[in-house]
N, C-alpha and C positions, 0 to 999 in steps of 0.2 A: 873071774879072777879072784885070787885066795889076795887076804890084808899083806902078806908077807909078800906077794906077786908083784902087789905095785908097789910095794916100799922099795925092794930090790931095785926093780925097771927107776924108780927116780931119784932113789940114793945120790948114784956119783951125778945127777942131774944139779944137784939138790947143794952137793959139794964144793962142784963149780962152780954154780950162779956166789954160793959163799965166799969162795978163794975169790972170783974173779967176778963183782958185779955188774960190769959191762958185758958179758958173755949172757947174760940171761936178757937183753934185752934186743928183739927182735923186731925186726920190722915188716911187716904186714902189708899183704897191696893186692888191691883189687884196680882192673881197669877196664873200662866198657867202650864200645866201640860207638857212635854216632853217625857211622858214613849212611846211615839208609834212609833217604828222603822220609818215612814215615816216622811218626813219632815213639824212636823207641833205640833202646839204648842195651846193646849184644854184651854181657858180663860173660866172662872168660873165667871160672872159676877154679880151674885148674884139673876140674873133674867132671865137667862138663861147659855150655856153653849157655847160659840163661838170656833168653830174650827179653825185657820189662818195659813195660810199656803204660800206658796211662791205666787206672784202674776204671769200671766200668760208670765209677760214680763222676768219674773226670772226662767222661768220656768214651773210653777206651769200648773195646771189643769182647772183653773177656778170654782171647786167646792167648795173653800175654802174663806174664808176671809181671805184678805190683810189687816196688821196691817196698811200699807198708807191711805187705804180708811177709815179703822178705826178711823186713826186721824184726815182726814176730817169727818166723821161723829159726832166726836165728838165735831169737833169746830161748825159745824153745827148745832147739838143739843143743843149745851152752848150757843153761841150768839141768836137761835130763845128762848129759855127759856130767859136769859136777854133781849133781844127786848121787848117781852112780859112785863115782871114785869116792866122796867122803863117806858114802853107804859104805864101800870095801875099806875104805882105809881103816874105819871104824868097825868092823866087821858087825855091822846091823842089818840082819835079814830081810830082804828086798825081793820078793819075788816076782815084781813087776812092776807097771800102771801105766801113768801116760804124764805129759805133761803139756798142758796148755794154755797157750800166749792170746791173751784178746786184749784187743786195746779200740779205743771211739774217736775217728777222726769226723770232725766235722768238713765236709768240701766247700765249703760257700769260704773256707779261712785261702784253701789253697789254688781254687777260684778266682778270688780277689771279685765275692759277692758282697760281703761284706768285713770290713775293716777291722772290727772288732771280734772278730772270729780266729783263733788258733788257727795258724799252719801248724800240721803235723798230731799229733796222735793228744787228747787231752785225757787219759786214763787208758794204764793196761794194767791187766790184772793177769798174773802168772799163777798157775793152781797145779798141786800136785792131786793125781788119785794114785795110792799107792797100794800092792797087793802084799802087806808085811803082817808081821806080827809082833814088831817093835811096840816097846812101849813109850808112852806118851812122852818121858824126858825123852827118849832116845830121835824119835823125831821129831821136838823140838829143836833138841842140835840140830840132827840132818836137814833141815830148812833155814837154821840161823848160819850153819857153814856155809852150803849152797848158796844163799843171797852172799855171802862174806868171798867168796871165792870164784863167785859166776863172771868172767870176761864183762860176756853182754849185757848185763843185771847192774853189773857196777860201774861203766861206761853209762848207761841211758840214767841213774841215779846220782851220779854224779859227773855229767857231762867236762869233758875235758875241753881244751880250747881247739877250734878248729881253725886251723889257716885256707884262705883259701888263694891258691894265685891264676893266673891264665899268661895267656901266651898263645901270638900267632905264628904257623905251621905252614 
């Protein structure tokens, strides 16, 4: 996609959310299913149907998706989609790479081995390798946009407030 390809496609996007800023704000929903006696929770992601289940260090089988890997994959797939679009918006030559999500969960936290142990992920590190020929200011930006405009980069850095409720069915 040429820089004028997506200005056009988000222009009158761009207009709207301006005129009207309730119109730009969406609501998002994932929901997983729990009926199956084994320990494991059916995501419905609108594009297919994700099984996840305990991860192998929790127990599990390794047949399953880990919602951990899940959420590096998704901060993987949010920052290379923004790399991407600020690369074109910017017209900075990009002729590949990869992007990769690793982060260190300790299990004894989400276990309840020990007390003093993190639930949940205590380091990720997001890396680009990139096949350009841009020069060093130029990808500078294109990684201070990208964290500035990554969905899932700026949720996990700056965690929002989560409600949680229930209710019996």
């Amino acid at each position: 996609m040429k820089p004028d390809e997506l200005r056009d496609l988000q222009a009158p996007l761009k207009a709207r959310y301006r005129e009207d800023p309730e119109t730009a704000v969406v609501t998002m929903r994932a929901s997983g299913d729990i009926n199956s006696p084994d320990v494991v929770c059916k995501v419905d992601t609108g594009r297919a149907l994700i099984e996840a289940g305990l991860h192998e260090a929790a127990g599990g089988n390794g047949l399953t998706a880990c919602s951990g890997d899940m959420l590096l994959e998704a901060l993987a797939a949010c920052a290379g989609v923004t790399l991407r679009a600020v690369a074109t918006a910017l017209d900075i030559p990009l002729k590949g790479g990869t992007v990769t999500a690793e982060g260190d969960l300790d299990f004894r936290g989400t276990l309840a081995v020990d007390k003093g142990a993190p639930v949940g992920f205590r380091d990720i590190r997001l890396n680009f390798d990139l096949d350009t020929e841009a020069s060093e200011e130029q990808l500078a930006q294109l990684i201070k946009l990208t964290e500035r405009y990554c969905v899932v980069y700026q949720t996990l850095t700056n965690g929002p407030p989560i409600e949680v409720s229930r209710r019996t069915i």
